[in-house]
C-alpha positions in Angstrom: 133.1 46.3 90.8 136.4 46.9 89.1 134.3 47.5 86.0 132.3 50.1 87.7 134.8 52.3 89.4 136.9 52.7 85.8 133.8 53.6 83.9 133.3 56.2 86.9 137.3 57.6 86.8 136.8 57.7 82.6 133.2 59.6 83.4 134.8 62.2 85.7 137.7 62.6 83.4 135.3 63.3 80.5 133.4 65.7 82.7 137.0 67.7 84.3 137.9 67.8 80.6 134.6 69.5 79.5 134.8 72.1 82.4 138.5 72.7 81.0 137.4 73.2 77.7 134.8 75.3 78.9 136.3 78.2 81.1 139.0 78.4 78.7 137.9 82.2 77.5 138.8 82.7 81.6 141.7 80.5 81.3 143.5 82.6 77.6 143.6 85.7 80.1 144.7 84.4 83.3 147.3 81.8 82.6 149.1 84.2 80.9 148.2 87.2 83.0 147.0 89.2 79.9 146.4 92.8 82.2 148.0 96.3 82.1 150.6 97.6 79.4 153.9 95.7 81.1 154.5 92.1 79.6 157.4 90.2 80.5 159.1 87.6 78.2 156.2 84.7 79.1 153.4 87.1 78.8 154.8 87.9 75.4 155.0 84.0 74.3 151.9 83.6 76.1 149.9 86.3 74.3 151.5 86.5 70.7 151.4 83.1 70.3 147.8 82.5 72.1 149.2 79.6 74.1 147.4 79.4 77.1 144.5 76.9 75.3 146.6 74.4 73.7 148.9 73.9 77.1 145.5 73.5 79.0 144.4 71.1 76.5 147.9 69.3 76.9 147.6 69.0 80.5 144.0 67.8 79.8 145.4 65.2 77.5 148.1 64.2 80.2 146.3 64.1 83.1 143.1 63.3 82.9 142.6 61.5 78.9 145.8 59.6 78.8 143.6 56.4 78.5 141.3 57.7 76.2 143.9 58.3 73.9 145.4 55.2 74.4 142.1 53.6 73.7 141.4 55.8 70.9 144.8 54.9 69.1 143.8 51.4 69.1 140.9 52.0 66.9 142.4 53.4 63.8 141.7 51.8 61.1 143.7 53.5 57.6 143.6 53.2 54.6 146.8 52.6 51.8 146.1 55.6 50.3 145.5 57.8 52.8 148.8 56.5 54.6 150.2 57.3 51.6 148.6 61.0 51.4 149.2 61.7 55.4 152.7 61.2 54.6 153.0 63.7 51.6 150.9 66.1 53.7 153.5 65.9 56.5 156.5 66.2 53.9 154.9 69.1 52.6 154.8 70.7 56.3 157.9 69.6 56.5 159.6 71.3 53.1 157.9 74.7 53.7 159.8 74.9 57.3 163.2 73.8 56.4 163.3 75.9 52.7 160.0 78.3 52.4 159.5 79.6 56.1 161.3 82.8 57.7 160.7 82.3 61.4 160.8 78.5 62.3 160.1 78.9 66.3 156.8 80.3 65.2 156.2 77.1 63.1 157.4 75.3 65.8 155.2 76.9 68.7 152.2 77.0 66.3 152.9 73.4 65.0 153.3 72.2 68.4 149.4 74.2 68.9 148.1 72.6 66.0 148.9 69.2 67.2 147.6 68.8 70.6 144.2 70.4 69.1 143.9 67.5 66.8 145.2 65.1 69.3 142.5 66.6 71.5 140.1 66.4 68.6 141.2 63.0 68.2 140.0 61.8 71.3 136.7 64.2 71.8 135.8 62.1 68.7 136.1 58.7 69.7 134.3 59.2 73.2 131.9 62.0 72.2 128.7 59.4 71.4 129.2 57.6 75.2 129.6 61.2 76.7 125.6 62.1 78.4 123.8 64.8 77.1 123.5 66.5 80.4 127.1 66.8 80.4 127.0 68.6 77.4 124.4 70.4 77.7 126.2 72.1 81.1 129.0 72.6 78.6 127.5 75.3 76.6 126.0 76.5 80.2 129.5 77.0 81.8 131.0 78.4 78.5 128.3 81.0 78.3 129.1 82.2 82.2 132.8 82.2 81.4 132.4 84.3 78.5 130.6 86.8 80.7 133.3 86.3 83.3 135.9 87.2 81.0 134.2 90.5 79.5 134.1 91.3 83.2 138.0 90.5 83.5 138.6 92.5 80.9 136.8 95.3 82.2 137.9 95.4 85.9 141.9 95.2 83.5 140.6 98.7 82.3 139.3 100.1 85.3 142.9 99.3 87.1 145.0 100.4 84.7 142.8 102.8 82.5 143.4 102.2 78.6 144.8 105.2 76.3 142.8 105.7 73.1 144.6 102.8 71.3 144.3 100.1 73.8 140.4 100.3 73.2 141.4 98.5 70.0 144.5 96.6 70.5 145.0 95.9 74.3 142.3 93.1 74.1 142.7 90.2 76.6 143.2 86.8 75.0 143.9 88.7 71.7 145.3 91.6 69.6 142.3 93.5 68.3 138.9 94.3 69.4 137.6 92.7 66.1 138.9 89.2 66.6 136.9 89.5 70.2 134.2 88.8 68.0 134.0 85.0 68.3 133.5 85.1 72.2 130.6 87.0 71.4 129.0 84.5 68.4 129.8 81.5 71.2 128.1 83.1 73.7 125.0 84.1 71.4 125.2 79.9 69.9 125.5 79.4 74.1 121.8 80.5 75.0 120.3 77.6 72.5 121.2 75.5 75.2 118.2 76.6 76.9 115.3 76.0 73.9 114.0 72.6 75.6 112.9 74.6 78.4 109.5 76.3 78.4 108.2 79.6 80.0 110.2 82.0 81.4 112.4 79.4 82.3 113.4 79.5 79.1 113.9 82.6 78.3 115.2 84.4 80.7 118.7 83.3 80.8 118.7 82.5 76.9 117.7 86.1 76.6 120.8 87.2 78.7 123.0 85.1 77.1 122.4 86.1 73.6 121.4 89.8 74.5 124.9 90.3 75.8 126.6 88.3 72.6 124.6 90.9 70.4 125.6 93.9 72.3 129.2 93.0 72.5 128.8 92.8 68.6 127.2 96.2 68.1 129.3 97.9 71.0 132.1 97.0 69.6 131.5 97.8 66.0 131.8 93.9 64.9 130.4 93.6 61.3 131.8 89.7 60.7 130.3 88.5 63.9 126.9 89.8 63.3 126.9 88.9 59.8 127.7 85.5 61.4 125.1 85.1 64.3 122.8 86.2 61.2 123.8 83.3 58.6 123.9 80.9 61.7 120.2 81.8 62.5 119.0 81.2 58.9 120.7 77.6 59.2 119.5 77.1 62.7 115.6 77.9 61.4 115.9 75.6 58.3 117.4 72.8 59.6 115.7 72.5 63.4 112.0 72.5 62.6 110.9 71.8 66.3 112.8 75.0 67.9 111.5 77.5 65.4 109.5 79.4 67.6 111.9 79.7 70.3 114.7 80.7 67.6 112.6 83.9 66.6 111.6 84.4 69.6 115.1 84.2 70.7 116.7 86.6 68.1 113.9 88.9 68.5 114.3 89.7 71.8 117.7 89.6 71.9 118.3 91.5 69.3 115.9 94.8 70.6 117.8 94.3 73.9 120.9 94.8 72.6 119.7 97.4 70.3 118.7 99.4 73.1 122.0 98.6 75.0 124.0 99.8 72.6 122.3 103.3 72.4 122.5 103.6 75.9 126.5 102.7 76.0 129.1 105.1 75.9 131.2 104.9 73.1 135.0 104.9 73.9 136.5 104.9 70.7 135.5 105.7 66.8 136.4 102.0 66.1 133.2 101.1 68.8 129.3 101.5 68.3 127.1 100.7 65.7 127.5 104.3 63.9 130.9 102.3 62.8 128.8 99.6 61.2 126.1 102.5 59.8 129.2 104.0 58.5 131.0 100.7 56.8 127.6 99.8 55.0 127.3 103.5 53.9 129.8 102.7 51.9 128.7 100.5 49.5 129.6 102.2 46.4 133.3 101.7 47.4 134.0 98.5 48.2 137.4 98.3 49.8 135.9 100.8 51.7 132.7 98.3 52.9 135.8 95.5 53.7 138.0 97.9 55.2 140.5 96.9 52.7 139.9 93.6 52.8 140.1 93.0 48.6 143.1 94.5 48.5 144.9 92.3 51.0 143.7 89.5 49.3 144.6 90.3 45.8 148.0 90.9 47.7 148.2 87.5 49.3 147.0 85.6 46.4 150.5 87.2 44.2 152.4 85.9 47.3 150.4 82.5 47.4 152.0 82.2 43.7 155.6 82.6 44.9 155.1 79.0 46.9 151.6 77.3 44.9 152.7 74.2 45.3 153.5 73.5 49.3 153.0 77.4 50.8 155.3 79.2 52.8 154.4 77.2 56.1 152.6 77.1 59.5 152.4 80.8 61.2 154.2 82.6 58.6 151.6 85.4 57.1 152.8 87.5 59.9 156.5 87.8 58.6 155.6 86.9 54.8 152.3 88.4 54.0 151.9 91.7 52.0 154.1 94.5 53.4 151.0 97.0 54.5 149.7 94.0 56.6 153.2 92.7 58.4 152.4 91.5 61.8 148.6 90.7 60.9 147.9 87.3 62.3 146.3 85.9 59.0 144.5 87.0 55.6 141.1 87.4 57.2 140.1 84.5 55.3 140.9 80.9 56.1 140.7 79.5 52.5 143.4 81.9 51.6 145.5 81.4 55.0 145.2 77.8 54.2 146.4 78.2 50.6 149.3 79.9 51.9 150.4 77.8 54.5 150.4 74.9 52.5 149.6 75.2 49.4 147.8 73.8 46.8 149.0 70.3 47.4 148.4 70.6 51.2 145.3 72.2 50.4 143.8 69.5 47.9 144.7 66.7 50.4 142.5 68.6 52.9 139.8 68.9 50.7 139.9 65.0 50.1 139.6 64.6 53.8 136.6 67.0 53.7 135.1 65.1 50.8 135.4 61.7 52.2 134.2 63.2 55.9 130.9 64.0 54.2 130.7 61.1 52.3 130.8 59.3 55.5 128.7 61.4 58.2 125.6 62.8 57.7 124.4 66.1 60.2 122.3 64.7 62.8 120.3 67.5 64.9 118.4 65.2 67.8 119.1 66.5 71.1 119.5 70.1 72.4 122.8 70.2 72.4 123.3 69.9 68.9 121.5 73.7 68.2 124.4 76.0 69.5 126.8 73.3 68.2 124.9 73.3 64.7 124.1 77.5 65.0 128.2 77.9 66.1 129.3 75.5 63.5 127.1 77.2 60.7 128.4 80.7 61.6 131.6 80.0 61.7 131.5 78.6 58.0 130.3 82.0 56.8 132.4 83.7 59.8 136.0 81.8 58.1 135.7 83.1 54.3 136.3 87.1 55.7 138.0 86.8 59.0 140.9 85.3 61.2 137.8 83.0 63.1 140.0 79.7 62.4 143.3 81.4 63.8 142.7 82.0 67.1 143.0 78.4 69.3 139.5 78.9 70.7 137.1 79.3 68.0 139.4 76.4 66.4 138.5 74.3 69.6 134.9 75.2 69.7 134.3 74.8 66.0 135.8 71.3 66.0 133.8 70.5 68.7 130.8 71.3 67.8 131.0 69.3 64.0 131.8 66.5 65.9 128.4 67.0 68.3 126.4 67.6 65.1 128.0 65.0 63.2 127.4 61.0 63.0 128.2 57.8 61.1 126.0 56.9 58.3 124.4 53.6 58.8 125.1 51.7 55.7 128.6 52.4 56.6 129.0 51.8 59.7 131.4 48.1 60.2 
């Protein structure tokens, strides 16, 4: 009986977590009140340091997956050597904020970020395989409809306090430019795959609305990297999940002439919005820093500054005081193998690599049940969506992304103990 009502608390506790996890786009505009032009001291924390998702997932972690993680700690099993390499990894962190880094309370906030998502990580890990499919499956569900919900936030925000001609770009709820909206509208696009075991209209009706209304958000808002995204994650999607291949074309298809006709029908606010933006970006082929809207440049800039520190980087959250002068205050280098390089450098950098090595050594995709197709289409875009953009900066496409290689993930059998 005992037995019964503890595997009923740890099943709620699972399920409270995933409805966490899942309103969070709701949750990364109203914990820290992101409306209007007037932001105190917290809003200011809040908002420039996009807290509002890791101190949800601590309270998750506190509240309601204490014992998980207590269970989950008593499973590790490591290795010599990569005790040995965990250590340097945290000496290197360690270096770069006592002699490399220039503003140590953003380390400290960001490091602080960085290690509850891994704790969280951590413990999504070691119960993901007992958590039911239906649970998951409502997961992508509820994260669709909060995505929705928070567009509408963000547009009742504009309607009570109406936006001057800059705030269409940079007074963005949950972040600091329209463009790095972009991953709210890939998730909610991977989101409709929930529905592809469904049949008839059934199926695609909400599907349909879900992905329709990721693909206008793209093209309204002039978003190049997240349709280039949704695109690569398709292709992936079609070769890898033979059994949902109608459904997928069917899928893009229709949401893609939806949002098509959407976005000709929209008004558009701004020159940074609409898909005469995009026309105009791809136009401009023959000039290159022109088709990246200067992206080349600020790498070649960030690489010269990634050679001032090769070895261990210039440290967690720094690009935005220490990256190239035109770009002070950017977030990142719009590319994650870069922002990686210069956080930690090389050394940090190759000790990741060996922990991506040996993950893929030892898991092996697994695409089964329908969960796993927006995990696997979310995952796959994001891959392509990291190497040109800030995707892996912001705490929620970090959270999602994790996530979903852990869905799509599993063990290999000849290894398993």
């Amino acid at each position: 009986m005992a037995s019964a009502k503890y595997k009923k608390k740890k099943i709620s506790a699972i399920s409270l977590s995933l409805f966490v996890i899942g309103l969070s786009p709701i949750i990364s505009i109203l914990l820290p009140w992101d409306f209007g032009t007037a932001h105190n001291l917290y809003q200011q924390m809040m908002t420039n340091n996009s807290l509002a998702i890791p101190i949800t997932m601590f309270a998750i972690i506190f509240f309601s997956l204490k014992d998980e993680l207590s269970d989950s700690f008593g499973k590790i099993r490591v290795s010599k050597i990569d005790k040995i390499l965990l250590s340097l990894f945290f000496l290197i962190l360690i270096y770069s904020f006592l002699f490399v880094s220039i503003n140590r309370l953003s380390a400290l906030i960001n490091g602080y970020a960085l290690a509850v998502q891994l704790l969280f990580f951590f413990i999504f890990y070691q119960i993901s395989k007992k958590i039911e499919s239906e649970l998951l499956e409502r997961f992508w569900m509820l994260l669709g409809l909060s995505i929705m919900i928070y567009a509408g936030l963000w547009a009742i925000d504009y309607i009570i306090t109406p936006p001057s001609e800059k705030d269409w770009v940079e007074r963005i709820p949950g972040v600091t430019n329209i463009r790095w909206a972009g991953f709210f509208w890939v998730a909610i696009f991977a989101s409709g795959l929930i529905f592809a075991k469904n049949s008839g209209v059934k199926r695609f009706t909400p599907a349909l609305i879900f992905g329709a209304f990721g693909l206008t958000m793209l093209m309204w808002t002039g978003t190049r990297g997240g349709l280039l995204a949704v695109a690569f994650g398709m292709f992936i999607s079609f070769i890898l999940v033979k059994q949902y291949r109608k459904f997928l074309l069917a899928y893009f298809l229709g949401a893609t002439i939806i949002s098509l006709l959407l976005s000709a029908l929209l008004p558009i606010p701004n020159p940074q919005y609409g898909l005469q933006r995009i026309e105009t970006k791809i136009a401009s082929s023959e000039n290159i820093e022109k088709v990246g809207s200067g992206r080349t440049i600020l790498w070649r800039e960030t690489l010269n500054i990634i050679a001032q520190e090769p070895i261990a980087g210039h440290g967690i959250d720094q690009f935005q005081f220490m990256g190239p002068s035109r770009t002070i205050g950017f977030k990142g280098p719009h590319s994650f193998p870069l922002q990686i390089l210069f956080s930690i450098g090389l050394l940090g950098t190759i000790i990741l690599l060996y922990g991506a090595t040996k993950f893929l050594i030892h898991y092996k995709l697994n695409i089964e049940k329908p969960y796993q197709l927006p995990a696997l289409f979310f995952a796959s875009s994001g891959f392509i969506y990291m190497i040109y953009d800030n995707f892996l900066y912001y705490p929620f496409p970090v959270t999602l992304f994790a996530m979903s290689l852990i869905m799509i993930f599993s063990k290999r059998n000849s290894l398993r103990t």
